[in-house]
C-alpha positions in Angstrom: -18.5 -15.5 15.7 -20.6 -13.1 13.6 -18.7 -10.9 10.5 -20.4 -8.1 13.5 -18.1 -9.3 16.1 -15.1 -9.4 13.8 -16.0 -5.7 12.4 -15.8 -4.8 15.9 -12.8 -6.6 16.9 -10.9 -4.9 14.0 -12.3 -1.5 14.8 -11.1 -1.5 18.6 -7.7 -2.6 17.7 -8.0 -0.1 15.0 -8.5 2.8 17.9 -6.4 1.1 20.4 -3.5 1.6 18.0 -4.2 5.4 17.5 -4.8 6.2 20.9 -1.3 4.5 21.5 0.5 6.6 18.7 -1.5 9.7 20.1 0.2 8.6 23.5 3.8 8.5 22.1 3.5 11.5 20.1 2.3 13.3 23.5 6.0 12.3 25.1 7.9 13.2 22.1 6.0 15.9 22.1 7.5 17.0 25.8 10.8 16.3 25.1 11.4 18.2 22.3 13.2 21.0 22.1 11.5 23.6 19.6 8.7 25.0 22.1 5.4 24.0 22.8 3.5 26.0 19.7 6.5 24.5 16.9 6.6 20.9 18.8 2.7 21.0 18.8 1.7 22.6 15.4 4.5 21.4 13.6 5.8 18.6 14.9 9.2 20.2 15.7 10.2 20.1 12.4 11.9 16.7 12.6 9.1 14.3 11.2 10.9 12.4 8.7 10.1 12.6 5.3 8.5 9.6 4.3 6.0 9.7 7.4 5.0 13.3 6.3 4.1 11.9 2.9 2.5 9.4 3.8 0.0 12.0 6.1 0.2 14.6 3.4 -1.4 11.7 0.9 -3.5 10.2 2.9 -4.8 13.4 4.3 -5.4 15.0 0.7 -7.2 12.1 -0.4 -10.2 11.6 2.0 -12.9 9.8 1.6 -13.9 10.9 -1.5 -11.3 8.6 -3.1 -12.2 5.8 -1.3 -15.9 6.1 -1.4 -17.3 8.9 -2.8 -15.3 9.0 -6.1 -16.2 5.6 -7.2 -19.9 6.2 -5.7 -19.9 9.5 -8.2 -18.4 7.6 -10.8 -20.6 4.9 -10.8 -23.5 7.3 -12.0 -22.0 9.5 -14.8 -19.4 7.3 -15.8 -16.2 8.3 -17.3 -16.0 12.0 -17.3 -15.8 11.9 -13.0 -12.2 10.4 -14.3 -10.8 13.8 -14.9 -10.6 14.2 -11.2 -8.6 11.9 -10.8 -6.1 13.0 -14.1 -5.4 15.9 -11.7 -5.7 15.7 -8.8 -2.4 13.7 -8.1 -0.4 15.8 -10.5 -1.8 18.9 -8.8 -0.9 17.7 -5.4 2.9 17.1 -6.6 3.9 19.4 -9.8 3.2 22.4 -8.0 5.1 21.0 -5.0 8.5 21.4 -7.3 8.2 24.9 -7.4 6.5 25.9 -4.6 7.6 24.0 -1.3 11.2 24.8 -1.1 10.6 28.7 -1.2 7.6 28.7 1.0 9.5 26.4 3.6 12.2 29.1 3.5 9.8 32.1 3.7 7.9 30.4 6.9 11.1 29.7 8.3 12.3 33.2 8.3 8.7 34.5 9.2 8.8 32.2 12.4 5.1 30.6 10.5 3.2 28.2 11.7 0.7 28.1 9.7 -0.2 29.1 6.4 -2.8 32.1 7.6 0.4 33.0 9.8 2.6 32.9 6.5 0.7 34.7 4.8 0.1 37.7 7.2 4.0 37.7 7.3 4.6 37.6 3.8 1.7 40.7 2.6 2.9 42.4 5.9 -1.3 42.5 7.2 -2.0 41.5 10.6 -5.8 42.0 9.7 -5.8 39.4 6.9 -5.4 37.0 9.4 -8.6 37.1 11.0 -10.4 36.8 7.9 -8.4 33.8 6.7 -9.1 32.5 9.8 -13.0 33.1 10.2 -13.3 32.1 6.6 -11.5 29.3 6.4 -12.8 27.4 10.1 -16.9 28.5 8.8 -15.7 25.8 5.6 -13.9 23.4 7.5 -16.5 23.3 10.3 -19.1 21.8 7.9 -16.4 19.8 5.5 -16.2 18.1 9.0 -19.4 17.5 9.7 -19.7 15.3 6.4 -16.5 13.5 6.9 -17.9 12.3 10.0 -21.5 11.3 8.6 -19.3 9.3 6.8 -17.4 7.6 8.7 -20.4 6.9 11.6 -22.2 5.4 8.7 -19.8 3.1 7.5 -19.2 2.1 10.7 -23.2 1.2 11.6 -23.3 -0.9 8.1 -20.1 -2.8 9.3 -20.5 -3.2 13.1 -24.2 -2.3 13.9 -23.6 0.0 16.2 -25.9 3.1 16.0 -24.9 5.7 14.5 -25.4 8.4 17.3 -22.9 6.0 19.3 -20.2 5.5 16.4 -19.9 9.3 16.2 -19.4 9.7 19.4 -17.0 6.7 19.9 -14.8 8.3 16.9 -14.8 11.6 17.6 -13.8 10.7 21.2 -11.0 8.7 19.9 -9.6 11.5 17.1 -9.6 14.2 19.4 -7.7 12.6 22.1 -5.1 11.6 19.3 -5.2 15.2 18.0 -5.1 17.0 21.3 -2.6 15.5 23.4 -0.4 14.5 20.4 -0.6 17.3 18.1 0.9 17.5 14.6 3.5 14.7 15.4 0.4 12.4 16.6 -1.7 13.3 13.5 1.8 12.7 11.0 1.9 9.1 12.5 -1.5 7.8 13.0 -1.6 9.2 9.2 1.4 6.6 8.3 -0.1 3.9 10.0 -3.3 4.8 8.1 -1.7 5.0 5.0 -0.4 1.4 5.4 -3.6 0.4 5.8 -5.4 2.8 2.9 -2.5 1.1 0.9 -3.0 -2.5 1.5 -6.9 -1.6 0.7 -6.6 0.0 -3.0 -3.9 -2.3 -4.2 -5.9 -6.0 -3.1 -9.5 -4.6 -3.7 -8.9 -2.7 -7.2 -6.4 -6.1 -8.3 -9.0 -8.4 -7.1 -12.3 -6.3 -9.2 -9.8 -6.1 -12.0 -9.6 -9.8 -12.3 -13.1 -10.4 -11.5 -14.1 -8.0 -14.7 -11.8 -9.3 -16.6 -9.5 -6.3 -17.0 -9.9 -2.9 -18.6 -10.9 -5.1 -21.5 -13.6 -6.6 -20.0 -14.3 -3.6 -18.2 -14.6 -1.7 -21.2 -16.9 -4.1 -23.0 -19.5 -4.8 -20.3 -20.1 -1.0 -20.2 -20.7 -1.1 -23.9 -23.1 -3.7 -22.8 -25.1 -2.3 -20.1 -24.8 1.4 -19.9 -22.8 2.4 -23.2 -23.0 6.2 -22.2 -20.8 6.2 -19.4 -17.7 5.7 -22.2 -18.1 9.2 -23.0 -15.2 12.0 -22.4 -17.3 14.6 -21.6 -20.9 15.5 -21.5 -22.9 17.4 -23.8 -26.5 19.6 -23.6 -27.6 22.4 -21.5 -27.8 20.8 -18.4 -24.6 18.9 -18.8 -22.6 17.9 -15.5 -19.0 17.1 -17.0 -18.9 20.0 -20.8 -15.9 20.0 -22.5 -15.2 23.3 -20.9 -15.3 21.6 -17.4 -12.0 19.9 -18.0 -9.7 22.4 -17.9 -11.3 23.7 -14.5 -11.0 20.6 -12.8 -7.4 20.9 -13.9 -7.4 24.3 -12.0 -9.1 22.7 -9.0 -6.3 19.9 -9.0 -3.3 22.3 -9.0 -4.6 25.2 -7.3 -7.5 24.5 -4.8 -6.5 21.3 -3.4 -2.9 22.2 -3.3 -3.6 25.7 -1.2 -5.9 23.9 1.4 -4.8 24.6 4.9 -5.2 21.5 6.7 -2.7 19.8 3.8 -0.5 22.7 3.2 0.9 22.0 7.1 3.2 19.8 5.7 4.8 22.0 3.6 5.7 23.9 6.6 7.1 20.8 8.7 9.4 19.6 5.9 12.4 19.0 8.1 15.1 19.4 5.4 14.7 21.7 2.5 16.9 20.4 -0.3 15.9 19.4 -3.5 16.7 15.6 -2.6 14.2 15.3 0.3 11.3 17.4 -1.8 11.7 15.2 -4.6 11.5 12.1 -2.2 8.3 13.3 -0.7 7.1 14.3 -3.9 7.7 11.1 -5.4 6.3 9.0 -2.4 2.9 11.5 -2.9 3.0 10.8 -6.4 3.3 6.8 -5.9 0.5 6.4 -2.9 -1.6 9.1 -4.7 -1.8 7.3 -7.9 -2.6 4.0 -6.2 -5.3 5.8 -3.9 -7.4 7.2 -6.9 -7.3 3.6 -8.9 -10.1 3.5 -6.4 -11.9 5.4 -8.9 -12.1 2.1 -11.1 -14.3 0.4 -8.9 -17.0 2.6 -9.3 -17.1 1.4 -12.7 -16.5 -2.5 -12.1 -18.8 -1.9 -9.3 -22.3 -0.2 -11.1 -21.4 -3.6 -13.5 -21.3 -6.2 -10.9 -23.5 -5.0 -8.6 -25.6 -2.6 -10.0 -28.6 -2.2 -7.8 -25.7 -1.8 -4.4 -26.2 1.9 -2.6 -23.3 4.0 -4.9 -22.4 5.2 -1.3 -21.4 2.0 -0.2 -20.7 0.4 -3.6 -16.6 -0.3 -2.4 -18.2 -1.9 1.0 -20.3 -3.9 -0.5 -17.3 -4.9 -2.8 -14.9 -5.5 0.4 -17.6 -7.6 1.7 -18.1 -10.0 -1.3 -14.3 -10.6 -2.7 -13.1 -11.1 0.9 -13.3 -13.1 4.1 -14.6 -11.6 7.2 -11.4 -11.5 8.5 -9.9 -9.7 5.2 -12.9 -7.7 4.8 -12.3 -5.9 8.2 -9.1 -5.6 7.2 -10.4 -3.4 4.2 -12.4 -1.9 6.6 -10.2 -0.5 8.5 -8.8 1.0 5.2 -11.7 3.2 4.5 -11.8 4.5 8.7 -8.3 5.4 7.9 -9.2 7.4 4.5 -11.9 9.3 6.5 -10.3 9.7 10.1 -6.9 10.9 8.6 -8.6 14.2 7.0 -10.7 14.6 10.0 -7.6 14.7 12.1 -6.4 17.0 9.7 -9.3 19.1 9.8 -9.5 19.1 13.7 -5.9 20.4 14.1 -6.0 23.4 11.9 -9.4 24.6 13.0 -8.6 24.9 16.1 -4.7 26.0 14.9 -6.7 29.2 13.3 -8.6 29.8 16.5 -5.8 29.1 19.0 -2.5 30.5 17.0 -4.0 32.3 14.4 -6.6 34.5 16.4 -5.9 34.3 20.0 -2.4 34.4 19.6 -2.9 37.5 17.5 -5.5 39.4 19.5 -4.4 38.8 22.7 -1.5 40.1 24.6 -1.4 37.6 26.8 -0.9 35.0 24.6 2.2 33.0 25.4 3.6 29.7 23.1 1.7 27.4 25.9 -1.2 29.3 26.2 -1.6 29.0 22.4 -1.6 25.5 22.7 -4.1 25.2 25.5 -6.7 27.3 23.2 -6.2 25.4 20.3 -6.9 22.3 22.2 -9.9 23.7 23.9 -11.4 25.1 20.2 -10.4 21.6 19.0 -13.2 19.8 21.7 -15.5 23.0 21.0 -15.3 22.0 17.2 -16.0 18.3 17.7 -19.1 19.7 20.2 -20.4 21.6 17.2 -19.8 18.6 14.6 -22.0 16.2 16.4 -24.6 19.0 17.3 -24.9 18.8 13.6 -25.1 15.6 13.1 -27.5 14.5 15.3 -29.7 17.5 14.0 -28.9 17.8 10.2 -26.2 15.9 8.7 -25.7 16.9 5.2 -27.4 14.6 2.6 -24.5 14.6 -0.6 -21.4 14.1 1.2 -18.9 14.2 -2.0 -20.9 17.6 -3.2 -20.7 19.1 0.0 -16.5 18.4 0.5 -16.4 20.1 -3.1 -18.1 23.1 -1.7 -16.0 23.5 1.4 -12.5 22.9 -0.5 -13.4 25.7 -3.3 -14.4 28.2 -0.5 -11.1 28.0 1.2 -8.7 27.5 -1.7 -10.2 29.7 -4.1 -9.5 32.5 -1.4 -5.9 31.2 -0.8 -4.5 30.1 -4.3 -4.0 33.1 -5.6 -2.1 35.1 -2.4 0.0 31.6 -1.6 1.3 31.5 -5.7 1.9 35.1 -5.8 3.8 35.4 -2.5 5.5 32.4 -3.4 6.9 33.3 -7.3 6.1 37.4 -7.5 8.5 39.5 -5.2 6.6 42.4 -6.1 2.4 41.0 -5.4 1.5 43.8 -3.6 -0.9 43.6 -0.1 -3.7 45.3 -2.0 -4.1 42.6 -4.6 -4.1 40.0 -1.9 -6.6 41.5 -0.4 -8.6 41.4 -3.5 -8.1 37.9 -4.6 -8.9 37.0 -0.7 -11.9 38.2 -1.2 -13.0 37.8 -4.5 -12.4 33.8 -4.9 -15.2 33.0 -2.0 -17.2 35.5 -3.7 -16.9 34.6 -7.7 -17.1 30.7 -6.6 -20.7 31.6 -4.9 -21.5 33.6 -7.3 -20.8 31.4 -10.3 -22.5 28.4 -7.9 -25.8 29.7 -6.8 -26.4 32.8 -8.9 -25.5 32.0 -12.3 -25.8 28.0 -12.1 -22.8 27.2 -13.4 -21.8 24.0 -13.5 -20.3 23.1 -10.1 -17.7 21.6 -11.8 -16.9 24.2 -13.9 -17.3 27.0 -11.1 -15.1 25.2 -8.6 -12.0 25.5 -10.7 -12.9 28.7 -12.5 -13.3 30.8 -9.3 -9.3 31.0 -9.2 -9.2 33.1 -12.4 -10.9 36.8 -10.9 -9.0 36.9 -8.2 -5.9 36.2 -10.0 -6.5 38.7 -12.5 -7.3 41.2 -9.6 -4.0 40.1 -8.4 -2.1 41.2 -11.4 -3.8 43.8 -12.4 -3.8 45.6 -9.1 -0.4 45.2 -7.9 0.7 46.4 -11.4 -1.1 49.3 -11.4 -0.2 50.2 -7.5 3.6 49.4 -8.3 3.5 52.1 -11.2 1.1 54.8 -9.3 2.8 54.0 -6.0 6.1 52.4 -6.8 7.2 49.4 -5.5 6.8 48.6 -1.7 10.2 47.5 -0.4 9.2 46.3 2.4 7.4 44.0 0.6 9.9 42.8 -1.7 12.4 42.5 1.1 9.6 40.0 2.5 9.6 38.1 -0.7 13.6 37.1 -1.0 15.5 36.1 1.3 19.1 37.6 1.4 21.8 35.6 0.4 23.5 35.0 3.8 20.6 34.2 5.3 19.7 31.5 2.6 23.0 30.1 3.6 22.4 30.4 7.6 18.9 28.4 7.1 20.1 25.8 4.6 23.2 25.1 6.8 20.7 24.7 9.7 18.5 22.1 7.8 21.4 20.0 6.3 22.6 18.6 9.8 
């Protein structure tokens, strides 16, 4: 039998297995007892902790840790590192002081979604369609790469074309999406995870030994491309300045931990005290850490094999340290990394078209209605994906993520912080940092050529400023808005009421 035939073996079992979970989270789905909108956005609020951080993990990630970060790395060198300094910190230290509220806000809101919990919380049932319109324009084409991605993988592995392996996997995630839901996305996530897990710790201990450590890591890039041991870059046309640091930093804690189609399970926790926030946390913190060692290969990779495709530089690795049989093993590692965003990605477009904007606009709209829309904008979405595809997939895959994440989370870092921490943000100055983080990030990007990755963690700062300053200023023209501040806190009986309903 061919490594071909084995690829292909590994990826049907692969789908088989999703298509199963999809199946049983489809008649868990109808037996719970939240209503179709909670049981199909949110799981029903019972999907136990560890499984949600396994999907909140593995969904942050992407393929970008897997094969675009150590692609990226392996042509600049060390200063593509400082991604990964922050980007698991960001996904977890903000998480201490912002989960546990925001679970309580949504719950008293009746959210079930960020856009919806933010509409609640600024008291604006307009900002809801442009969070919405906004945020599915980004998502639409941070799809579209994902799935380049993953249909290429899959021709280099199996052979099969790569008009076909779109098809086949988009086929197979939105059945698992649609008739599953959240619950069916939580636990084909896990069972991805597992897998993503099993990849990072045998293929990064494995290149280790074959280098010869960090020493000999160290040493053979003294040897063969000495530059890539610098910190930072330097010059006028530098990629990674010194200044470019501290902006990553802001994209680690701000933009990746606002994005939408992570931020649902936030929302889903099923028990809000400190003990189960801190266990998710720290399971995030584990799997993240060992996802981004990833990000050493890259490295061991442009040493070993230095004329391999940076693109494919961890498959070519997969497919030298290991056996056909291991290696499709692996494989099915780097599907998960890619099909457990798209998932991801699928549900909360068509969340912000079915709940967010039909269920707002129309009065018609009832919880299973919702539900039906969102599942038919879900297939309209994947329609629109492989249009693109087949016409004009994107050509830098890891760029063009970076550009959808900083359009959506520099317009909701700023309003999500604020209505989290400041009782008296006003709806004004969300309105202004709504708008003004799409707009300084473009700016910054394609008028003034900053450095994308200076520009993609900077555009937080103008609309937080704008944020400040304008609430401040209202609040002492105006006075404060009650109703707003009422929003913010929640009244000490009912704080009692909702933490005695999730401690059962």
């Amino acid at each position: 039998m061919s490594d071909q035939h084995f690829y292909m073996i590994f990826f049907a079992v692969f789908i088989v297995i999703n298509l199963i979970l999809a199946v049983w989270g489809w008649l868990k789905m109808r037996k719970g007892k939240s209503g179709d909108d909670v049981e199909y956005f949110l799981g029903g609020k019972v999907t136990p902790i560890v499984v949600l951080a396994f999907s909140y993990c593995a969904t942050s990630v992407s393929a970008g840790s897997f094969i675009g970060d150590p692609g990226f790395i392996s042509t600049v060198g060390w200063p593509y590192y400082w991604f990964t300094v922050f980007t698991v910190p960001g996904l977890v230290i903000p998480g201490l002081f912002v989960i546990r509220r925001l679970r309580l806000q949504s719950s008293r809101y009746g959210s079930l979604s960020l856009t919806d919990y933010l509409c609640s919380r600024y008291n604006s049932s307009s900002m809801k369609i442009y969070i919405s319109v906004v945020m599915v324009i980004c998502y639409l084409f941070m799809l579209v790469s994902q799935y380049k991605g993953a249909a290429l993988l899959l021709q280099s592995y199996t052979g099969i074309d790569f008009s076909t392996g779109l098809l086949v996997m988009m086929v197979a995630v939105v059945f698992f999406v649609n008739v599953g839901g959240f619950r069916s996305v939580a636990w084909t996530d896990f069972f991805q995870g597992a897998f993503m897990t099993i990849l990072a710790a045998a293929l990064v201990t494995v290149a280790l030994m074959k280098i010869g450590g960090f020493t000999g890591l160290e040493s053979s890039l003294q040897d063969v491309a000495p530059n890539y041991l610098r910190t930072y870059d330097k010059g006028p046309d530098a990629i990674f300045p010194w200044y470019s640091i501290p902006c990553i930093a802001l994209f680690g804690f701000f933009i990746m931990f606002s994005q939408p189609y992570i931020a649902s399970r936030y929302l889903a926790v099923p028990n809000i005290s400190r003990k189960k926030i801190g266990q998710f946390l720290l399971i995030t913190l584990v799997l993240g850490a060992m996802f981004n060692a990833m990000i050493f290969l890259g490295l061991i990779g442009h040493v070993l094999f230095p004329k391999a495709n940076p693109d494919y530089l961890t498959v070519t690795m997969t497919r030298e340290f290991f056996t056909p049989v291991l290696s499709g093993i692996m494989m099915i590692g780097f599907f998960s990394a890619m099909l457990s965003t798209a998932s991801g990605l699928l549900l909360v477009i068509g969340q912000s078209i079915g709940s967010d904007l039909y269920a707002h606009l129309s009065k018609k709209a009832t919880p299973r209605k919702t539900v039906w829309v969102t599942q038919a904008s879900i297939i309209a979405s994947a329609l629109f994906v492989l249009y693109f595809n087949m016409v004009k997939p994107p050509a830098l895959l890891q760029v063009f993520i970076f550009l959808s994440l900083s359009g959506v989370g520099s317009m909701l870092a700023v309003p999500l912080f604020a209505g989290v921490s400041w009782r008296y943000a006003r709806k004004e100055g969300a309105w202004c940092a709504l708008i003004a983080g799409p707009v300084s990030y473009l700016l910054m990007d394609y008028v003034f050529h900053i450095s994308w990755t200076v520009s993609m963690g900077l555009c937080v700062v103008p609309p937080a400023i704008l944020m400040v300053v304008v609430s401040m200023v209202l609040n002492k023209v105006k006075g404060i808005d009650h109703k707003l501040v009422e929003l913010h806190g929640l009244e000490a009986p009912e704080k009692r009421e909702i933490r005695h309903e999730f401690a059962k």
